[in-house]
C-alpha positions as a Python dict, from the first residue, in 0.01 Angstrom:
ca = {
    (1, 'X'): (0, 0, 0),
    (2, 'X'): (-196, -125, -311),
    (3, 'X'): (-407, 90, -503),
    (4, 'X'): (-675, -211, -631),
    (5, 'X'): (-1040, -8, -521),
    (6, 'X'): (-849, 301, -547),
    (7, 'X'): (-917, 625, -804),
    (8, 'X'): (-598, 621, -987),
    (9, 'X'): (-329, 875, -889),
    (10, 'X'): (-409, 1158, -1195),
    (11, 'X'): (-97, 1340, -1345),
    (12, 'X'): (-42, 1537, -1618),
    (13, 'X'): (290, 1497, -1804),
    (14, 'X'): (492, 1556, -2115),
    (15, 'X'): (431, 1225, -2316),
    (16, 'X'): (592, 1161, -2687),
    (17, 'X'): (222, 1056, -2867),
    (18, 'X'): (196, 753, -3116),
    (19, 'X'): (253, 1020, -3387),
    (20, 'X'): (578, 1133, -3199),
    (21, 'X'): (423, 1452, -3159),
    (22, 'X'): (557, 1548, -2744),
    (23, 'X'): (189, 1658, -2574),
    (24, 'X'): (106, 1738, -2196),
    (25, 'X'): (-92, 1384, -2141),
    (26, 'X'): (-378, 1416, -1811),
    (27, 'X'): (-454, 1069, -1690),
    (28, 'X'): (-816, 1181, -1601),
    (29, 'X'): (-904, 1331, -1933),
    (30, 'X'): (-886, 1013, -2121),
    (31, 'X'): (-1284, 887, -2042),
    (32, 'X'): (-1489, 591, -2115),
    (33, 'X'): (-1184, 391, -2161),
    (34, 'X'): (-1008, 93, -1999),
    (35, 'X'): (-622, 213, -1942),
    (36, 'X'): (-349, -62, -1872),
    (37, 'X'): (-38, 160, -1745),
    (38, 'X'): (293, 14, -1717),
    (39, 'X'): (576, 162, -1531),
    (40, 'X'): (919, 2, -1641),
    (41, 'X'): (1299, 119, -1553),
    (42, 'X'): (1466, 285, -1778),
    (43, 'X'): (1546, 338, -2186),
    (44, 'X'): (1776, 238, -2346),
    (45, 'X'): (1807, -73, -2110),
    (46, 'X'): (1781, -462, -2140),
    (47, 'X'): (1436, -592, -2022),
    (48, 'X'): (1238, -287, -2116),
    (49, 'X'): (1261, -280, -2501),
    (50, 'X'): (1110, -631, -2476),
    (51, 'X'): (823, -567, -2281),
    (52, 'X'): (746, -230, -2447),
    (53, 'X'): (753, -393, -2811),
    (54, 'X'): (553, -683, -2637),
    (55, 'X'): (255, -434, -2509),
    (56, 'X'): (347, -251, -2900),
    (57, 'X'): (232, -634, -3065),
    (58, 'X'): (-83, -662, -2837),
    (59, 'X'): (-216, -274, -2896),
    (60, 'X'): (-496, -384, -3127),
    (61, 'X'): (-597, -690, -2899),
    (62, 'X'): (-619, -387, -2604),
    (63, 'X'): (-771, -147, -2851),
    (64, 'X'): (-1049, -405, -2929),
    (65, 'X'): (-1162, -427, -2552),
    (66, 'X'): (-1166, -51, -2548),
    (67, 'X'): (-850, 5, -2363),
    (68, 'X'): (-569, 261, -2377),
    (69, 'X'): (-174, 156, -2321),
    (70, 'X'): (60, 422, -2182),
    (71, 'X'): (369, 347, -2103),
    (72, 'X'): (588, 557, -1770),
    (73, 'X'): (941, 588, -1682),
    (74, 'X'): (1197, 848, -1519),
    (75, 'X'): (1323, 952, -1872),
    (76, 'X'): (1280, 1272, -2028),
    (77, 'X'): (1055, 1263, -2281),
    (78, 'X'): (1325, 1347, -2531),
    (79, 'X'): (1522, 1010, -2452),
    (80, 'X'): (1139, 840, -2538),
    (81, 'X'): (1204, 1015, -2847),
    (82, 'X'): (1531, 899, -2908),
    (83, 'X'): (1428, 597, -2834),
    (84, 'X'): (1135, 568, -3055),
    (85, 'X'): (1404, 666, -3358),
    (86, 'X'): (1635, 405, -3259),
    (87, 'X'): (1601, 111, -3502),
    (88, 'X'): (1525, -232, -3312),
    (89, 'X'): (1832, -409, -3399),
    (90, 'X'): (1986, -120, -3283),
    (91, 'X'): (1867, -165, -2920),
    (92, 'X'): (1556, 92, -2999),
    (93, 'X'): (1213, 18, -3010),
    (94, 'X'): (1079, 178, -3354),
    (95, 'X'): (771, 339, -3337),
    (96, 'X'): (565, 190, -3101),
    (97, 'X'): (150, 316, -3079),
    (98, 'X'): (107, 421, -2755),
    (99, 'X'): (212, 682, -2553),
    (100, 'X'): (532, 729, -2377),
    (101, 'X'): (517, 966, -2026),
    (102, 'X'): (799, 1142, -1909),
    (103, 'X'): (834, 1103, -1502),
    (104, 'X'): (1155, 1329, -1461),
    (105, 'X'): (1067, 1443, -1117),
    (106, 'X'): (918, 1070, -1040),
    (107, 'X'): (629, 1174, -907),
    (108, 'X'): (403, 958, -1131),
    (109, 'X'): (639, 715, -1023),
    (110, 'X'): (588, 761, -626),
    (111, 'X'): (231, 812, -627),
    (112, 'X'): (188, 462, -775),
    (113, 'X'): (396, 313, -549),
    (114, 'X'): (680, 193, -779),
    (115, 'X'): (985, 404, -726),
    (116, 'X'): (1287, 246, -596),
    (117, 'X'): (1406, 554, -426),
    (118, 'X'): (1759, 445, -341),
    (119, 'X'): (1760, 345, -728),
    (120, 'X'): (1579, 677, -872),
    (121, 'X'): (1412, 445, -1103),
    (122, 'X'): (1040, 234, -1133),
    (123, 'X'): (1007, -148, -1081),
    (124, 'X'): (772, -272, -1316),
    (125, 'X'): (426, -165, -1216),
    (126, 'X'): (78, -266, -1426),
    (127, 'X'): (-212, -120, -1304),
    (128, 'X'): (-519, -190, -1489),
    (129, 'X'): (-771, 64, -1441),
    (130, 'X'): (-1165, 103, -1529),
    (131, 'X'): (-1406, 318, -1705),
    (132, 'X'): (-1489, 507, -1401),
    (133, 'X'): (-1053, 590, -1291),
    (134, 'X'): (-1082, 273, -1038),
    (135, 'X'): (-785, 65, -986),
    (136, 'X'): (-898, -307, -1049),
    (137, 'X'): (-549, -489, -1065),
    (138, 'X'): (-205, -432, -1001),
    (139, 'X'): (82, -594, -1037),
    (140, 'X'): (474, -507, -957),
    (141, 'X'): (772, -672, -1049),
    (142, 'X'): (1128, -650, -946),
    (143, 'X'): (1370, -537, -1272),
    (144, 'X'): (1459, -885, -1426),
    (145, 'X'): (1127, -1003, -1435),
    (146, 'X'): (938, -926, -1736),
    (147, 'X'): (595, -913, -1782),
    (148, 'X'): (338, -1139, -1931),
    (149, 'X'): (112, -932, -2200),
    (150, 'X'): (-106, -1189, -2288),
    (151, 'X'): (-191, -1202, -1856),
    (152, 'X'): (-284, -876, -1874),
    (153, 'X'): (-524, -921, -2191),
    (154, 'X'): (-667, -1204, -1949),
    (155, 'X'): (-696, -1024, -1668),
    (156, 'X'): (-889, -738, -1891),
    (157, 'X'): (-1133, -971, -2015),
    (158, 'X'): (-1197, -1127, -1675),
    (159, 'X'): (-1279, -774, -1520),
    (160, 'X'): (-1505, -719, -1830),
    (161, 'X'): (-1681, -1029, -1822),
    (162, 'X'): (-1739, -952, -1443),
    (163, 'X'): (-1869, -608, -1492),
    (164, 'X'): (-2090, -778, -1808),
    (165, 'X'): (-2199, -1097, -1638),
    (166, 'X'): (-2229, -1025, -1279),
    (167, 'X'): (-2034, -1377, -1202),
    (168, 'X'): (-1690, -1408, -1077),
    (169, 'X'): (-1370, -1560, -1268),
    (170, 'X'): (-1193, -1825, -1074),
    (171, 'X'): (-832, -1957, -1119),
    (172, 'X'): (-667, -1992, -1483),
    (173, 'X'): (-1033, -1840, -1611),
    (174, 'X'): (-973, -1756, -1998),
    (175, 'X'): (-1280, -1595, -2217),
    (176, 'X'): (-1502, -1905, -2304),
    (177, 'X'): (-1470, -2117, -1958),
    (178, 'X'): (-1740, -2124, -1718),
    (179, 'X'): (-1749, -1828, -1423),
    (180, 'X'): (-1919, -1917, -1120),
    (181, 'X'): (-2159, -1732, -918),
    (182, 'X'): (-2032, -1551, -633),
    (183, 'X'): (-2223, -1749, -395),
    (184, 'X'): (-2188, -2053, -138),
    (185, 'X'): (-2370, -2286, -389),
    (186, 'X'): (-2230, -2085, -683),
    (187, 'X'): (-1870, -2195, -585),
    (188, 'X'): (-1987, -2553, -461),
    (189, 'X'): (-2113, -2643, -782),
    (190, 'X'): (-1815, -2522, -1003),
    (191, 'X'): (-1588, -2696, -761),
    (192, 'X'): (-1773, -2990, -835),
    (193, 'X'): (-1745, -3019, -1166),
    (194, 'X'): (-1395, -2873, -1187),
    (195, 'X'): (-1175, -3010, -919),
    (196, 'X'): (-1055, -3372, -903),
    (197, 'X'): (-1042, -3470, -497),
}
């Protein structure tokens, strides 16, 4: 079942901080913020590094629009660790900025909706979640697929310009195109402009 309208499943978890410093990390405690949280497999695997140094190159672009990035997989957090120490052309990811949550027990994992049980391990979940602990977007793929970070910077800025604005972002919206209002002549008169037949 998807959690979009939902208050995001809290936890509190050991989590190996920006500074590598390993803290107890409470979902709810972090307030006033945007948080995009992003489930993903394993360490010390093949897609993951690759997403997680993706999200790592976007941090300011997230930190800009007010928004935390926290990573979550089964790992302890002392693999995270290890991880984080491994040089990149190594197969490690250096020290990325964000935090890093350890879900040994996978309940993070579960409550989210993202465990492969048979597996013991997380698909890759994004949920993208408001000021107020709402769940405004998910999105879960199976393990080859990696994610698009620059689609989840869009989709941020589409849920801020609709909390801004008060109009609604249609298809392939990016920061600068026209909205339309979320009415019957709202949507007939950006279909008009913007569709062909």
């Amino acid at each position: 079942m998807s959690l979009v309208t939902k208050k995001a499943p809290d936890f509190t978890a050991k989590a190996v901080m920006a500074e590598n410093n390993i803290e107890d990390l409470t979902l709810s405690s972090i307030r006033d913020k945007y948080i995009a949280l992003f489930f993903y497999p394993l360490d010390f695997t093949f897609v993951c590094p690759s997403e997680i140094i993706a999200f790592d190159d976007k941090l300011e672009e997230f930190k800009k629009r007010h928004c935390d990035v926290i990573s979550v997989s089964v790992d302890s957090e002392f693999t995270h660790l290890a991880w984080k120490n491994t040089p990149r052309d190594k197969g490690g990811l250096g020290n990325v900025g964000f935090p890093m949550v350890a879900d040994l027990n996978k309940t993070i994992s579960r409550d989210y909706g993202v465990l492969l049980e048979d597996a013991g391990v997380a698909l890759r979940g994004f949920f993208l979640i408001d000021k107020e602990g709402i769940v405004r977007h998910e999105l879960i793929n199976d393990l080859p697929l990696g994610r698009n970070v620059d689609e989840a910077i869009r989709i941020l800025d589409a849920l801020q310009f609709t909390e801004e604005v008060g109009e609604v972002c249609p298809a392939n919206w990016n920061p600068g195109d026209e909205a339309m209002k979320p009415t019957a002549e709202g949507v007939a008169s950006y279909l008009a402009k913007h569709t062909t037949k």
